[in-house]
N, C-alpha and C positions, 0 to 999 in steps of 0.2 A: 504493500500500500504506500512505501514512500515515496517509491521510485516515480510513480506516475505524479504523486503532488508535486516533487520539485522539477517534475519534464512541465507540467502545466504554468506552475510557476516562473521557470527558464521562458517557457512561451511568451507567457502576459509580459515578461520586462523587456523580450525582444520587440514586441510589439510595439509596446511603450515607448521605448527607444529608437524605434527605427526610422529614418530620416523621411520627410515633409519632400517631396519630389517638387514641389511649387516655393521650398520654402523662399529659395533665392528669389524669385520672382514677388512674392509678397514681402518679403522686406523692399527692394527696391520700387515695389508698389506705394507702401505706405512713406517711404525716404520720399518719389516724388509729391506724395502729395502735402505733405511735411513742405514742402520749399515754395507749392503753388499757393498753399494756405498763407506763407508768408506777404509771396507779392502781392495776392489779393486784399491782404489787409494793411499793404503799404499807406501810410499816411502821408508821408512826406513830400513837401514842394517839392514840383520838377522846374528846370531853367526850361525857358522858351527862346526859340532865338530871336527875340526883337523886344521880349516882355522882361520886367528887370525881375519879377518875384509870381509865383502862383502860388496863392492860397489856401490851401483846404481846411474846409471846415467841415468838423463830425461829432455829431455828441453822442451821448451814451447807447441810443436806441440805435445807431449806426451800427457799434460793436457786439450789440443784444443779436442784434437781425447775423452778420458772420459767423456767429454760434450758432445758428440755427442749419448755415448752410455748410458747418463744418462737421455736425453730427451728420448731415447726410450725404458727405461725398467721403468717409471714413467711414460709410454704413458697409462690411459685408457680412459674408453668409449666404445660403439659402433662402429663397422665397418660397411661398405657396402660390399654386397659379390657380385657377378655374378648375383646371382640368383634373384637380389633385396631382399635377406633376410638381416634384419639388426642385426647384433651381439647387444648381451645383457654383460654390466662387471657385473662381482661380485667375488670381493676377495678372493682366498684364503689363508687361514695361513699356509698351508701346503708344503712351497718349501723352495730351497736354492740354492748355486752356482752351478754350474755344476762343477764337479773335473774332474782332468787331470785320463787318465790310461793308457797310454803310457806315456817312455823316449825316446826321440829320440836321436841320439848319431852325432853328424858331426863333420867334421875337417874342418876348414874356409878356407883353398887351398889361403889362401891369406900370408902376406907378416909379419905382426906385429899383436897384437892387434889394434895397434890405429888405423890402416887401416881395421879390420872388425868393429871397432866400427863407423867409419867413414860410409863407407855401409850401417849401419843398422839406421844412424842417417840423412839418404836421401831420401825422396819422392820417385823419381824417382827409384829407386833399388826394391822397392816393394820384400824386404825380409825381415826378421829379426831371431829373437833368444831369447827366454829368457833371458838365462843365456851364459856367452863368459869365457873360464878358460883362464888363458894366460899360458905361458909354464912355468913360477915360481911361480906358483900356486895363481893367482890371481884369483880373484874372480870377475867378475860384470853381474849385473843383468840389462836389458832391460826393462822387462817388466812382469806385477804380473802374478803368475803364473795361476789365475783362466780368463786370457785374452788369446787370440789367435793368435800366432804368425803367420806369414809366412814361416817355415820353410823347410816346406815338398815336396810344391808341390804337382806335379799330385805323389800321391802315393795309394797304400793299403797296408792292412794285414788282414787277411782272409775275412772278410766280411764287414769291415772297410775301406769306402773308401773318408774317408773325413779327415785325419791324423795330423790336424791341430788344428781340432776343439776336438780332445780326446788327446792332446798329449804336454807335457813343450820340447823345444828343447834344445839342450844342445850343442854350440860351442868349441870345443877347439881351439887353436891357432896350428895350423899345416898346414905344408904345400902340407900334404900328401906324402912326401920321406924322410920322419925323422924321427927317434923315439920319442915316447914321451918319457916326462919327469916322473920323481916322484913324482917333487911334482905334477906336474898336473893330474896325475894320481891318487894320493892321495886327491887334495882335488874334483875331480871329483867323488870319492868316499865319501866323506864328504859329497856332496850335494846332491848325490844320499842316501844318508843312509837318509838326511833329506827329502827328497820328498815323497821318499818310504813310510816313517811313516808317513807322512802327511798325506798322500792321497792314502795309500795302494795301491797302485801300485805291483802287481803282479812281480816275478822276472821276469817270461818269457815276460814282454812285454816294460823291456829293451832292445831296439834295436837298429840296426846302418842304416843310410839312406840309403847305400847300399840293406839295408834288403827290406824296403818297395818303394824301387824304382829302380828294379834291370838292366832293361832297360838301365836307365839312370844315375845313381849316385855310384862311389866306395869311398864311405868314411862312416868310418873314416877308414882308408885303414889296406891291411895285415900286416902293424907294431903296431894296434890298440892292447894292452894285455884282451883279450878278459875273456880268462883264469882267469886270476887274479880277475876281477872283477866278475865275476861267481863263483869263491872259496870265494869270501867275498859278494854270497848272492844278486848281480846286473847282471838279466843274466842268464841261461844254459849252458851249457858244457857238450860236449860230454863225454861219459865214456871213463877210462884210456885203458880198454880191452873190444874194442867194441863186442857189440854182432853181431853176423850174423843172417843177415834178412832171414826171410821166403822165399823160391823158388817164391812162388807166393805175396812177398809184390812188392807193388805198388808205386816205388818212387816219381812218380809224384806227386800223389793224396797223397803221407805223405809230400810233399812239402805244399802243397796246404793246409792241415791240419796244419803243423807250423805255416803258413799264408802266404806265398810266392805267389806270384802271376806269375802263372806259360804260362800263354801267350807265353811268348819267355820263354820255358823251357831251353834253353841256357843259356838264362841270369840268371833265379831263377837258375840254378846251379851252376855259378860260382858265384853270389852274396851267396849263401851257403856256401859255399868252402871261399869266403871271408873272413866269420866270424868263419867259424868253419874248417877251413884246411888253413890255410893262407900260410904255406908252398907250396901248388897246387893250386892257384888259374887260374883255367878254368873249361870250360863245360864239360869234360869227365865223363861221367859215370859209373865209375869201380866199382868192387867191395866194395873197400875201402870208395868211394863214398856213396855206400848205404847202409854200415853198420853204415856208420856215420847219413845217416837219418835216419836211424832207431835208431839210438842211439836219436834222437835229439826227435824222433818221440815219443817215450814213455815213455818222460818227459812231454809231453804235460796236 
């Protein structure tokens, strides 16, 4: 009777002891996510290159809310599905954050800065932003840019209909019947030239909320220098000498191809005309109209 308790016994601490075939893999699992937990919850100013300081500001409900998202990208194990089938983990080394690929462009239609920061520092408002430029080209930053803001709303852009979750917003302080400013114009450009590089970000898919939500949103409005920041590289623009469309092009369907979401073709044409004819902002459809989608069309 001994012999077989200590073959049993031998067994259970071979068992016990015998190496985890994934082990390497989930430590290097949880090592990465150890280092992306860090940069997500980086606080600290970045230089811009034209802006002397950016600010961030974050209070305590900031750091409540990264806890929440830190118990669940640290969650594994097993699931239970429908089916009673039970999910199996096993690590791998092979991921990373998810990057932004859209800029979203808005004008805060509100009163100060300290009044959209106020907004976006409220439970209840269920909005936010990134980044807020104020009209003397200040700088503050909400929130890192690999988290997902509130910004967009019900929006799309061509087959993109979740605009929150691929997208950094970008406030300016306007009230929508002003011009901007330079400098904020300038260092709106500053932080776009840094995003861009960051995260390669395509020109064309700097855009303005009016763009991806044309139903409902005109900002950052027809005083926005659309221009300017497409001659430096953030953005398309139309050509100086548009070309003339095809008899038979399709203005709709080259909306649609932009990424306009053309439902209320009303709307995707005057949220057009918004950003790229700001002189005519409405639904008409002239000529002039679709020589400029087609201008806009075969930049795509």
């Amino acid at each position: 009777m001994i012999k077989p308790f200590f073959y049993l016994l031998s067994l259970t601490i071979l068992t016990a002891c015998s190496t985890n075939p994934y082990k390497k893999s989930e430590k290097e699992y949880t090592t990465k996510l150890k280092s992306f937990q860090v940069e997500m919850a980086a606080k600290e100013p970045e230089a811009l290159p034209v802006v002397e300081k950016v600010v961030i500001s974050i209070d305590t409900v900031y750091t409540k809310q990264l806890y929440t998202f830190k118990d669940s990208i640290f969650k594994t194990g097993s699931t239970q599905l429908d089916n009673g089938i039970q999910t199996e983990w096993i690590s791998t080394v092979n991921f990373n954050l998810r990057k932004p690929n859209f800029v979203i462009l808005h004008h805060t239609a509100q009163d100060s800065l300290k009044q959209t920061i106020d907004t976006f520092t409220k439970t209840h408002t269920q909005v936010s932003a990134h980044y807020i430029i104020a009209d003397d080209g200040h700088v503050v930053q909400m929130l890192n840019d690999y988290l997902r803001a509130w910004h967009a709303g019900a929006s799309s852009w061509g087959k993109n209909t979740d605009i929150n979750s691929a997208s950094i917003g970008i406030e300016l302080d306007n009230n929508g019947s002003e011009p901007f400013s330079e400098a904020q114009i300038t260092s709106l450009m500053a932080l776009l030239s840094k995003l861009k590089k960051t995260y390669n970000i395509p020109a064309q898919n700097i855009i303005g909320h009016s763009d991806i939500a044309p139903s409902r949103k005109r900002d950052p409005s027809a005083l926005f220098p659309w221009k300017t920041l497409a001659e430096n590289g953030f953005g398309i623009w139309k050509d100086e000498i548009l070309p003339l469309a095809p008899f038979d092009f399709n203005a709709e369907l080259a909306l649609q191809i932009i990424g306009y979401n053309t439902k209320n073709l009303n709307a995707a044409i005057t949220a057009f005309k918004l950003h790229y004819i700001p002189e005519e902002v409405n639904s008409i459809l002239d000529q002039k109209t679709v020589n400029t989608i087609y201008s806009i069309y075969l930049k795509q």
